[in-house]
C-alpha positions as MATLAB code, in Angstrom:
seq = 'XXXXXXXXXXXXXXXXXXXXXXXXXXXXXXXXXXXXXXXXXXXXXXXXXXXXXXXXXXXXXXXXXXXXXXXXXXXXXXXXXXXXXXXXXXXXXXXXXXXXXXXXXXXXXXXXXXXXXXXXXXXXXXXXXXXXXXXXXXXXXXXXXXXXXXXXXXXXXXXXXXXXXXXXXXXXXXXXXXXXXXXXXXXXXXXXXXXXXXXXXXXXXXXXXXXXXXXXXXXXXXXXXXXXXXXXXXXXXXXXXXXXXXXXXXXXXXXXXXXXXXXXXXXXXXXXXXXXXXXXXXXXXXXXXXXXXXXXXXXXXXXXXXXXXXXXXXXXXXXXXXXXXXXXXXXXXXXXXXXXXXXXXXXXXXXXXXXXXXXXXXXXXXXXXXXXXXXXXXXXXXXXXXXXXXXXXXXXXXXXXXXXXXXXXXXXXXXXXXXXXXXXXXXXXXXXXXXXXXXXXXXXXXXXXXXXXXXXXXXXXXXXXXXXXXXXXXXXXXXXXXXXXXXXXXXXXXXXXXXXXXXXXXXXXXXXXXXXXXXXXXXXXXXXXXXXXXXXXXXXXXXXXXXXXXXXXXX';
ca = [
       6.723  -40.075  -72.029;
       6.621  -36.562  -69.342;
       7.312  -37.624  -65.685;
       3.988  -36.935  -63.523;
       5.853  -34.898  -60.934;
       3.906  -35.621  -57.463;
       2.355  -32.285  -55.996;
       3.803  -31.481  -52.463;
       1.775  -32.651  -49.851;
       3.048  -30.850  -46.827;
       2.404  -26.988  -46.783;
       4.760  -25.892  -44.300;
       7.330  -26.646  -41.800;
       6.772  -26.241  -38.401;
       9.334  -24.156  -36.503;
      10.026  -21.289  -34.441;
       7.377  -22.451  -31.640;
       8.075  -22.567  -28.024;
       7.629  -26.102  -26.122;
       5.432  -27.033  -23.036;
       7.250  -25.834  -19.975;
       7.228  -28.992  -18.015;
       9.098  -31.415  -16.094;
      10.990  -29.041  -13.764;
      11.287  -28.494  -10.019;
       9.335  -25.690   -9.283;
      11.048  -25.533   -6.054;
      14.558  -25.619   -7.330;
      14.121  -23.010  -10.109;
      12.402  -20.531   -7.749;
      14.833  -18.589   -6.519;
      12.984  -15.839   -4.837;
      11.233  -18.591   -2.679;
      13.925  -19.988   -1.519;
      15.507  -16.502   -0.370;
      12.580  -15.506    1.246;
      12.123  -19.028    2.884;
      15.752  -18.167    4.069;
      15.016  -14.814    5.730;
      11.874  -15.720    7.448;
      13.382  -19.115    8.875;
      17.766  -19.156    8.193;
      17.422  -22.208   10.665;
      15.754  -24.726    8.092;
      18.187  -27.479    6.589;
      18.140  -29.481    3.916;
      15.963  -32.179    5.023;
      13.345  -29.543    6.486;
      13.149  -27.981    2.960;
      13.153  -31.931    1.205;
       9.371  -32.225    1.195;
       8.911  -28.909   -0.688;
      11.509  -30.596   -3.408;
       9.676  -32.789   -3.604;
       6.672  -31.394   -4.085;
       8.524  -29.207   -6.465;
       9.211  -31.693   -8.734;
       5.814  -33.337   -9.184;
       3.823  -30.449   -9.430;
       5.973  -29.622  -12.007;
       5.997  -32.990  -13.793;
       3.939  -32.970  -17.062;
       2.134  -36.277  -15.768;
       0.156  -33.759  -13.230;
       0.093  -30.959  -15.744;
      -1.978  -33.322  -17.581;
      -4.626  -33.915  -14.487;
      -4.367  -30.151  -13.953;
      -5.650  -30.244  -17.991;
      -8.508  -32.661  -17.586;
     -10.185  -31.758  -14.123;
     -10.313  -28.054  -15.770;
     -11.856  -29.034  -19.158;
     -14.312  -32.130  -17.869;
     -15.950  -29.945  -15.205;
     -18.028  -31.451  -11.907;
     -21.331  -32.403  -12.705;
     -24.226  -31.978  -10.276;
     -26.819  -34.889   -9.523;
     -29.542  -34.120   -7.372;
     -31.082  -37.544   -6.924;
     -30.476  -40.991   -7.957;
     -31.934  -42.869  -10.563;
     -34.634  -44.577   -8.809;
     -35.865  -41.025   -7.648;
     -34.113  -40.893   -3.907;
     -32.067  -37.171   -3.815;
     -28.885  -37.767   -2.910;
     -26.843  -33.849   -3.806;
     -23.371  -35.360   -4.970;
     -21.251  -33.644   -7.607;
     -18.808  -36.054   -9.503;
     -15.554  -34.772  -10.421;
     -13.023  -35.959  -12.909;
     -10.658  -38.805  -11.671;
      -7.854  -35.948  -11.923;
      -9.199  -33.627  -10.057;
      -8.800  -36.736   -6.870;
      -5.430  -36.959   -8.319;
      -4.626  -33.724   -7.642;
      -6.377  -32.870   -4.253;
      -5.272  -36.384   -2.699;
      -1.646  -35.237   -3.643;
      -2.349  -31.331   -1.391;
      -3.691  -33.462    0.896;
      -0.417  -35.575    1.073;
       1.720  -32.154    1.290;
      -0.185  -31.527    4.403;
      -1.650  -28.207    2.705;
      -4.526  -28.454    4.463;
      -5.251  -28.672    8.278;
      -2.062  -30.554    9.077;
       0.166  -26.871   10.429;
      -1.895  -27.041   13.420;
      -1.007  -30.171   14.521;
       2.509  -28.242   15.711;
       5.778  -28.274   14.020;
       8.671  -25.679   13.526;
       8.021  -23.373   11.408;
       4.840  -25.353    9.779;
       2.422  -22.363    8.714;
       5.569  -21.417    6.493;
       6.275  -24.352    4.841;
       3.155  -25.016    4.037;
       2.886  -21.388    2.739;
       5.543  -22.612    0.274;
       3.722  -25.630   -0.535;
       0.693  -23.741   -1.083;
       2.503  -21.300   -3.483;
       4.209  -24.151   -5.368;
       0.764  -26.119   -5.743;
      -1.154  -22.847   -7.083;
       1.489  -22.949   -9.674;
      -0.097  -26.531  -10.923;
      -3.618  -26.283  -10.005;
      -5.008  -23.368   -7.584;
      -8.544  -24.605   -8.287;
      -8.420  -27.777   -6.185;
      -7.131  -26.231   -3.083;
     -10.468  -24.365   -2.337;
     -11.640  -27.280   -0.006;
      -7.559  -26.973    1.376;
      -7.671  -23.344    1.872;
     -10.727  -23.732    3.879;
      -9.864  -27.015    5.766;
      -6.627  -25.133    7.174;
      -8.804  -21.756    8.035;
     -12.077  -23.616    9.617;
      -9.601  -26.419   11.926;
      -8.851  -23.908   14.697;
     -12.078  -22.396   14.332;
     -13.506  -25.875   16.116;
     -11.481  -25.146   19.304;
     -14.829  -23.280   20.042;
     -16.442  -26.600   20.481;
     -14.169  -29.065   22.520;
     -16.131  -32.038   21.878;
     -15.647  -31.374   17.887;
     -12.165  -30.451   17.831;
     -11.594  -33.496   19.693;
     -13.418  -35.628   17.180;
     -12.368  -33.641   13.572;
      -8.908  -31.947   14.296;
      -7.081  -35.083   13.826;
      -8.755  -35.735   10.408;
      -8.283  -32.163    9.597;
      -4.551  -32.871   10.025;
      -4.715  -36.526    8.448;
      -2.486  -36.502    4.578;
      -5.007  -39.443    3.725;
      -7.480  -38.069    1.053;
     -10.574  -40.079    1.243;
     -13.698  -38.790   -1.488;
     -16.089  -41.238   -0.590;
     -18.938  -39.547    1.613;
     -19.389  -41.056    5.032;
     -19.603  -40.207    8.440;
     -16.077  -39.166   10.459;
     -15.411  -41.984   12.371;
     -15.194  -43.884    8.933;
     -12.451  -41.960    7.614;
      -9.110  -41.897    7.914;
      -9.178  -37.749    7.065;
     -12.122  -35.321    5.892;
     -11.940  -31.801    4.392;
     -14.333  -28.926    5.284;
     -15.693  -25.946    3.845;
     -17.793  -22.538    4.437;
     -20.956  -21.403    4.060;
     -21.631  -17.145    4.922;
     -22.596  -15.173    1.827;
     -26.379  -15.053    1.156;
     -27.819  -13.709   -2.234;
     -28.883   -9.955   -0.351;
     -26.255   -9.567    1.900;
     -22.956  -10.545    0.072;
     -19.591   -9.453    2.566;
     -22.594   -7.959    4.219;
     -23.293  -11.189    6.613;
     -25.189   -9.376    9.179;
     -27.964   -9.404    6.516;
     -28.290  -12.907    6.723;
     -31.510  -14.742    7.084;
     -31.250  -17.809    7.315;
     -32.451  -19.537   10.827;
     -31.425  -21.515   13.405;
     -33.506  -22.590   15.844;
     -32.288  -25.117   18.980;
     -32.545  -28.469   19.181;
     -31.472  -29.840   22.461;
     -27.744  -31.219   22.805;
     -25.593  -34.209   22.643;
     -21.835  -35.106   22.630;
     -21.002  -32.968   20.303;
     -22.806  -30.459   22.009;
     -25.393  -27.730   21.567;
     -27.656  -28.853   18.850;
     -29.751  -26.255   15.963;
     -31.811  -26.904   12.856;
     -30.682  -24.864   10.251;
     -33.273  -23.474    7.465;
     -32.141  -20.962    4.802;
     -29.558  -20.832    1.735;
     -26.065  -19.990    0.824;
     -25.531  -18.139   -2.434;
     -21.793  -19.315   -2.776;
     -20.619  -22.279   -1.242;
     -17.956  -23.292   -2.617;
     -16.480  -27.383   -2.584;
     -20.321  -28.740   -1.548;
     -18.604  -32.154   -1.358;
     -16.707  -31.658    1.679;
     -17.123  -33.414    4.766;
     -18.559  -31.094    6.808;
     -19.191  -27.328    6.637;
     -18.904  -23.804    9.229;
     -21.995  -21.961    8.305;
     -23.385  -18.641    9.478;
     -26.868  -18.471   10.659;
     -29.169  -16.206   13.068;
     -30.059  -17.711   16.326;
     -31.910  -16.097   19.114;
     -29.019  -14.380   20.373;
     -27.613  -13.111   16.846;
     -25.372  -14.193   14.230;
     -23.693  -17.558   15.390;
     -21.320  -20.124   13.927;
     -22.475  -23.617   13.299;
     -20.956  -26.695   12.222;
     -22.930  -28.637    9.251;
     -21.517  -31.809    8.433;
     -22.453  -33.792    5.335;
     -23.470  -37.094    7.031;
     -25.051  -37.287   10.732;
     -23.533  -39.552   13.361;
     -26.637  -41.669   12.469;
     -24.870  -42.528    9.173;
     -27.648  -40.798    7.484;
     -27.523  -37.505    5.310;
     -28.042  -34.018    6.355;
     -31.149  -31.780    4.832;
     -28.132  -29.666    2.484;
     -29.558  -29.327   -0.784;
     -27.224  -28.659   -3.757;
     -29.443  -26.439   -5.716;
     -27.364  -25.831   -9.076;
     -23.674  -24.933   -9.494;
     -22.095  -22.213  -10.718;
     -20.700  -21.509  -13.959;
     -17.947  -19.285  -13.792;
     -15.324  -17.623  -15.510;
     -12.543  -19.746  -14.236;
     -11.788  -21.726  -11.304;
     -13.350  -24.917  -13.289;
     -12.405  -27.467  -11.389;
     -13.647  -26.306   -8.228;
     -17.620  -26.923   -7.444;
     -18.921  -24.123   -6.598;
     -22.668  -23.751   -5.552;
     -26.002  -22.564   -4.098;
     -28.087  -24.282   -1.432;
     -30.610  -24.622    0.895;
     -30.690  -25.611    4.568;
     -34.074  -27.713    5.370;
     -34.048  -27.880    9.409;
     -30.582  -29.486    8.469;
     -28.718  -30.310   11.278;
     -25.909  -28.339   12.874;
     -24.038  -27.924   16.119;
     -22.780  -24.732   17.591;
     -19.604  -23.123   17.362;
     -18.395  -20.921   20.148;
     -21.176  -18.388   22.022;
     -24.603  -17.217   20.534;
     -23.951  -14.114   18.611;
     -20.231  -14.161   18.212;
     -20.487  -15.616   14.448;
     -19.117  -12.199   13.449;
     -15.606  -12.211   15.552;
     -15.217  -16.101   14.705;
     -15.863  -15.749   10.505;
     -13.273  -12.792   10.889;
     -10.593  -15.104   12.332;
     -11.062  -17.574    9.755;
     -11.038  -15.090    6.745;
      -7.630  -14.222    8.345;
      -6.219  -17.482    7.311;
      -8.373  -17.785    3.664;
      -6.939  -14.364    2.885;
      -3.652  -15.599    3.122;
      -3.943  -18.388    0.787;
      -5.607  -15.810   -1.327;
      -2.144  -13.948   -1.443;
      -0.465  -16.569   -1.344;
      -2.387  -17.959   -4.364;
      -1.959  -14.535   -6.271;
       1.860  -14.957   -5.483;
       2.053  -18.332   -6.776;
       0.015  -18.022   -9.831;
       2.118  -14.800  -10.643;
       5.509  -17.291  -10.518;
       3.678  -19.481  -12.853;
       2.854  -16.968  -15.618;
       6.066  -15.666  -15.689;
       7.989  -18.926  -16.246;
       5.799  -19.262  -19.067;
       6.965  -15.965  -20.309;
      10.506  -16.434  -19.660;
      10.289  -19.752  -21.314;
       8.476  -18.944  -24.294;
      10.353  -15.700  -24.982;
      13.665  -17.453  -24.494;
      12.731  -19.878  -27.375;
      10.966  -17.685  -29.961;
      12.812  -15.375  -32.181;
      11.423  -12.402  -33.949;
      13.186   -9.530  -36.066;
      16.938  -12.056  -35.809;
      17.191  -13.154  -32.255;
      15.029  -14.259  -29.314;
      12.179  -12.593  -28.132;
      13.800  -12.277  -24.849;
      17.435  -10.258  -25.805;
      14.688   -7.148  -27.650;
      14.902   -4.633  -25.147;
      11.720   -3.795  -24.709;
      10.441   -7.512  -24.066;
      13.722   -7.610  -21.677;
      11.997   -4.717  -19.958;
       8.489   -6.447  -19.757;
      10.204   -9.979  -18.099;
      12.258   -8.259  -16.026;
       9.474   -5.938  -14.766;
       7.175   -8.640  -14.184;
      10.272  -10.450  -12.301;
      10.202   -8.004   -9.760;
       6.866   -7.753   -9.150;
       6.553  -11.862   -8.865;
       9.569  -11.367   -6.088;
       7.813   -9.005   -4.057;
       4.829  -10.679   -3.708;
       6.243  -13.840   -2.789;
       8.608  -12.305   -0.510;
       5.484  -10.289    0.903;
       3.146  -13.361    1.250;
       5.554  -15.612    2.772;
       6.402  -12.595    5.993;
       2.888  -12.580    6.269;
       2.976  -16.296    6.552;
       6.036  -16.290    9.216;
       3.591  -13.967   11.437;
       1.157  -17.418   12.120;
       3.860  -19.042   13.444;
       4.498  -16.798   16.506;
       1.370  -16.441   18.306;
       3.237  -15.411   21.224;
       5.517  -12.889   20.020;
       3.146   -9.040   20.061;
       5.452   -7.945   16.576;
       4.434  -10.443   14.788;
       0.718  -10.624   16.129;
       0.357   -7.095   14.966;
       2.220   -7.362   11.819;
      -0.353  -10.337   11.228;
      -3.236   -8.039   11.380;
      -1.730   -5.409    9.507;
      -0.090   -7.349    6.583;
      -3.309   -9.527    6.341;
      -5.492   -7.025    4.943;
      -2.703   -5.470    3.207;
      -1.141   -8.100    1.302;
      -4.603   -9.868    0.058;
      -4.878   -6.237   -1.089;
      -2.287   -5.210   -3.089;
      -0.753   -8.852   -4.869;
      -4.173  -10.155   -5.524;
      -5.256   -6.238   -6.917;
      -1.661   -6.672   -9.166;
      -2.266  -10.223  -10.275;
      -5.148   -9.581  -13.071;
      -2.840   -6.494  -14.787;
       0.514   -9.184  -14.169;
      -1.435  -12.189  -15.788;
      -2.359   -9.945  -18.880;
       0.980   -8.718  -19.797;
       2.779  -12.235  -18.832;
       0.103  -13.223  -21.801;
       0.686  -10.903  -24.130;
       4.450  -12.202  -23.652;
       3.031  -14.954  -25.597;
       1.208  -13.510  -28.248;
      -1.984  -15.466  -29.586;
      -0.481  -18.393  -28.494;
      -1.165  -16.964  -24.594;
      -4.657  -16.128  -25.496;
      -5.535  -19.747  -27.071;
      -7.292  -22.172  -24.494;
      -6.560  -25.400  -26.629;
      -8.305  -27.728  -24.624;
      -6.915  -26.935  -21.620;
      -3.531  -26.745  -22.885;
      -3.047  -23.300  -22.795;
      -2.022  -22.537  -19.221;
      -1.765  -18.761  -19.220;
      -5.412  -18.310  -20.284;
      -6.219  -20.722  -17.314;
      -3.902  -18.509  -14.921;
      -5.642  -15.510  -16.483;
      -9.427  -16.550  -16.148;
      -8.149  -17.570  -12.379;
      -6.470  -14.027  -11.292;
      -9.547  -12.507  -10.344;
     -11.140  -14.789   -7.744;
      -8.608  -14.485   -5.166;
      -9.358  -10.519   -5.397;
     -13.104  -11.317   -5.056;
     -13.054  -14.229   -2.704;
     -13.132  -13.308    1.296;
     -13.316   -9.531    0.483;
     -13.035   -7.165   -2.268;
     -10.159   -4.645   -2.340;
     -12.574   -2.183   -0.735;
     -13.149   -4.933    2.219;
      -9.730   -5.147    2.627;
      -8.907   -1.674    2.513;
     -11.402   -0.922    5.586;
      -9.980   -4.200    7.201;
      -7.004   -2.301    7.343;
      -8.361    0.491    9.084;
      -9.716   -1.298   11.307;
      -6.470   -3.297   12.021;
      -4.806    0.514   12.694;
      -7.482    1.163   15.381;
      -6.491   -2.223   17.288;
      -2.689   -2.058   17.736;
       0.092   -0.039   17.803;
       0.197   -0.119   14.220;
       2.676    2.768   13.379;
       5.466    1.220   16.217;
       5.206   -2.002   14.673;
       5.433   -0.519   10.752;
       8.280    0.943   12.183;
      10.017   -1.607   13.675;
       9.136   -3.756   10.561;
      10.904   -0.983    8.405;
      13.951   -0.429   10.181;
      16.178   -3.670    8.679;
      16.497   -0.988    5.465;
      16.840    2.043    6.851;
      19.190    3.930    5.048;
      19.810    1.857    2.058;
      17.665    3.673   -0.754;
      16.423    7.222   -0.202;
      13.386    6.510   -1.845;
      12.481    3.634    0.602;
      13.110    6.269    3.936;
      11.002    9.243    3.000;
       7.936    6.676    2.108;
       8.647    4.560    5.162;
       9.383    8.446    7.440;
       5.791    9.448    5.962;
       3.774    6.474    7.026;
       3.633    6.718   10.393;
       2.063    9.859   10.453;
      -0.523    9.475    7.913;
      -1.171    6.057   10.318;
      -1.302    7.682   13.138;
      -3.572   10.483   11.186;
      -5.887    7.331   10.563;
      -6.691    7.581    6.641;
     -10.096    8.019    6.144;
     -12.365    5.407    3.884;
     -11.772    7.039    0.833;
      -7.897    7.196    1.255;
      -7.612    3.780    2.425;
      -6.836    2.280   -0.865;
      -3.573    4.487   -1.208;
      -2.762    3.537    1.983;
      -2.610   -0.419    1.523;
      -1.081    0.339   -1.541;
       1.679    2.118    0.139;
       2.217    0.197    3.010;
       2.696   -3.007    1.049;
       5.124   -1.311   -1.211;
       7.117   -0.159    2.072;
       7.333   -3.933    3.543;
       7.717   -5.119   -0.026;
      11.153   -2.834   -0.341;
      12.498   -3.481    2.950;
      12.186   -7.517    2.401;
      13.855   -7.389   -0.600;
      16.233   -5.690    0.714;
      16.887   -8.077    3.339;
      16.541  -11.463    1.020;
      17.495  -10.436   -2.836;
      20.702   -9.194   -4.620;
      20.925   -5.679   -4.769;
      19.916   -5.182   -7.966;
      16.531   -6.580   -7.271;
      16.134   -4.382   -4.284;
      17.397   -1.107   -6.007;
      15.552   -1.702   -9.569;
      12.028   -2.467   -7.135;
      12.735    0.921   -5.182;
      13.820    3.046   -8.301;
      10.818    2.046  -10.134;
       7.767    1.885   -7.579;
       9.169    4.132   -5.269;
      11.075    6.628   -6.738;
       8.354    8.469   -8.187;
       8.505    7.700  -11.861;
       6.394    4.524  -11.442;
       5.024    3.617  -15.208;
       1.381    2.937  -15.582;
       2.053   -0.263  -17.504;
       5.076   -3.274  -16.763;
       7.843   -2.430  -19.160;
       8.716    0.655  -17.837;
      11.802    0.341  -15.940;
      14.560    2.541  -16.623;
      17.841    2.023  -18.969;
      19.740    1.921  -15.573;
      18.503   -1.209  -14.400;
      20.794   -4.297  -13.971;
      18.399   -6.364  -16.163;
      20.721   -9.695  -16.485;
      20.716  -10.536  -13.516;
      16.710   -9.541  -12.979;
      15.797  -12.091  -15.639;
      19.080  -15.161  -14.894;
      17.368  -15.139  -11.834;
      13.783  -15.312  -12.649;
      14.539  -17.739  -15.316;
      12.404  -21.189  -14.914;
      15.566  -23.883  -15.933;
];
């Protein structure tokens, strides 16, 4: 009798593949943070630094990579009214997504720095960058909690009321009036389907209402094309009143326990930043209370975008660390043509490329950062202004081209969404908002003409650049040209050149102050020594590229 040989069931074996990066400090294993944490404050010890170890090592636990999955891929779902008919404009969010903002919440990401403490605006600059590596989506409602708390100082009565909840680490979703909470969150409300960054086009109206103890008291009518978290606890909006533009303060439920006239029209659906409700509304003689003078809304929005263009660099920054962990870490464990992707010299030249570029803008968005905490000191006042504009600028502007190249790192596997599984494609659908949001590159590159017009801005580029004069040729004729074409005042259509340059200056001269020297010479060779390639990958066969990548690496 023949044996009936079985046929094979299994077609292949399964090999070669990277793993999910996960369960890792992201604090420990980022180098470059920690060096740049060093320059800007040497002071800070061990148990100063603890609670960003901390929140190193849970954002970078897989149990949170898994909420980051799920409030991205079950997205917020609008209800206008209730089932028996009554509106009631709530959006319900994934249980993760709670997760995950009650934990930025706990890091005191959000209004918490301006309740005092050394050094706070940094540190929570850190925090901010290690979160965005997790989840940037959730920290919309943060970013603008932390810009929009010393905006209330306009209103004494309010600030006296909301500042501490601003600055409360409890996370409480449930919608209710202040007093019933033990912390709120707030968001913004300027941009207006005609008028865009344009807010002087603006129409929507507010007309007075008499006053109380929280002070002057409007009726809001109009819309907002983008406002963005809609579930917050109370909102700064922009809105004409007799005496112009003005600065109001919208909150979700009325000290009558009842709820405001805000009426979530529809959300948007956009082409990342999923887990984050973003929307369009309308004002019907909604209640709101003014903010600072009649006709100042202007000055005041301007101060706040200050501190929501930071987060936007810092956001960029952080994102940027996250996509190239997942390069190193895929590249280190696939092999193509005999050995790992990583030890083929070109891909070495890619990573190591992207390193530097992730080190700069970290070491750029954290000075920037530092500047907040010295209020007092004129340097870093004007450095504030200056490097505001300029940093939003240039690492959000670099962070779409970085996420694409950090994905092709990966191949198809970079490219596949898998449920939500596929980080980079998240990171790269997310690179583009924190260009767009609170000013375009063109916004910002005006912003920083304006910003030259206010200050002594060559003295204080000057005084900025002077820690590395001398130590790469390169680096001194850029940094002996810019005060002239400063003091020159660029015009509009070479402002973009400008920002460009200046942040590559103050990029250089950091480096050179907080990373080995073959960081700070590779950076200066290749962006300033005018053979700058048009794509990452083009470093020259000089560079020390060991210790680029052993110090990039994510484990």
């Amino acid at each position: 009798m023949t044996p009936v040989i079985a046929a094979p069931t299994d077609t292949h074996e399964v090999f070669n593949q990277s793993t999910p990066l996960a369960d890792l400090n992201l604090f420990d294993t980022h180098h470059a943070l920690q060096d740049a944490l060093r320059l800007q404050a040497p002071g800070l010890d061990a148990a100063q630094l603890q609670p960003l170890r901390q929140l190193g090592a849970r954002a970078g636990s897989a149990a949170m990579q898994a909420h980051a999955r799920l409030a991205n891929t079950h997205l917020p779902q609008l209800h206008t009214h209730d089932r028996f008919g009554r509106r009631i404009d709530e959006v319900e969010f994934h249980p993760s997504y709670h997760v995950l903002l009650e934990a930025a919440v706990g890091a005191g990401l959000h209004g918490t720095p301006w309740a005092g403490g050394r050094h706070a605006h940094l540190l929570r600059a850190a925090g901010f960058m290690l979160f965005t590596e997790l989840e940037p989506s959730v920290l919309c409602p943060v970013s603008m909690s932390y810009a929009a708390t010393p905006a209330l100082r306009g209103n004494p009565a309010l600030a006296a009321e909301w500042a501490p909840k601003l600055a409360s680490r409890a996370y409480e979703p449930r919608m209710a009036f202040v007093a019933d909470k033990p912390g709120v969150t707030m968001g913004m409300g300027m941009t207006e389907k005609q008028g865009g960054s344009d807010v002087r086009a603006n129409t929507t109206q507010a007309v007075r209402d008499g006053s109380d103890a929280w002070g002057e008291r409007y009726t809001i009518t109009g819309h907002k094309w983008f406002f963005s978290a809609p579930m917050c606890d109370a909102f700064l909006v922009l809105a004409q009143a007799p005496a112009g533009l003005s600065c109001f303060f919208l909150p979700r439920v009325l000290p009558d326990g009842t709820h405001n006239a805000l009426r979530i029209q529809r959300l948007k659906d956009k082409l990342g930043n999923k887990a984050n409700a973003s929307s369009e509304v309308e004002f019907v003689n909604a209640q709101a209370w003014r903010v600072g003078e009649e006709g100042r809304g202007v000055p005041q929005i301007l101060e706040m975008g200050t501190m929501t263009r930071l987060d936007c660099a810092l956001g960029s920054a952080g994102l940027m660390r996250q996509a190239l962990a997942l390069a190193l870490h895929h590249t280190a464990l696939r092999h193509a043509f005999g050995k790992p992707l990583i030890a083929q010299p070109l891909m070495r030249n890619v990573l190591a490329d992207l390193a530097l570029e992730s080190e700069a803008a970290t070491a750029l968005a954290l000075r920037l950062a530092h500047a907040f905490d010295q209020p007092d000191d004129p340097h870093q006042q004007a450095m504030a202004r200056l490097l505001t504009p300029v940093a939003k600028f240039w690492i959000c502007k670099r962070g779409s081209h970085f996420a694409q190249e950090a994905m092709e790192c990966l191949g198809g596997n970079g490219y596949v969404e898998e449920g939500g599984q596929g980080v980079m494609a998240r990171i790269y659908r997310e690179m583009p908002l924190n260009s767009i949001w609170e000013g375009a590159g063109n916004i910002m590159a005006l912003d920083l003409l304006r910003a030259m017009r206010r200050a002594d801005a060559a003295a204080a580029l000057a005084q900025e650049l002077a820690p590395a004069r001398g130590a790469h040729r390169a680096l001194d004729r850029l940094a002996a040209a810019l005060p002239t074409r400063v003091e020159e005042m660029a015009t509009e259509l070479e402002a973009r050149r400008l920002a460009q340059d200046v942040a590559l200056a103050v990029q250089a001269a950091l480096l050179h102050q907080c990373a080995p020297a073959a960081v700070f010479g590779a950076f200066c060779d290749s962006r300033l020594g005018g053979d700058w390639g048009h794509a990452f990958g083009t470093l020259g066969a000089g560079t020390d590229f060991d210790t680029l990548l052993q110090r990039a690496m994510p484990r």
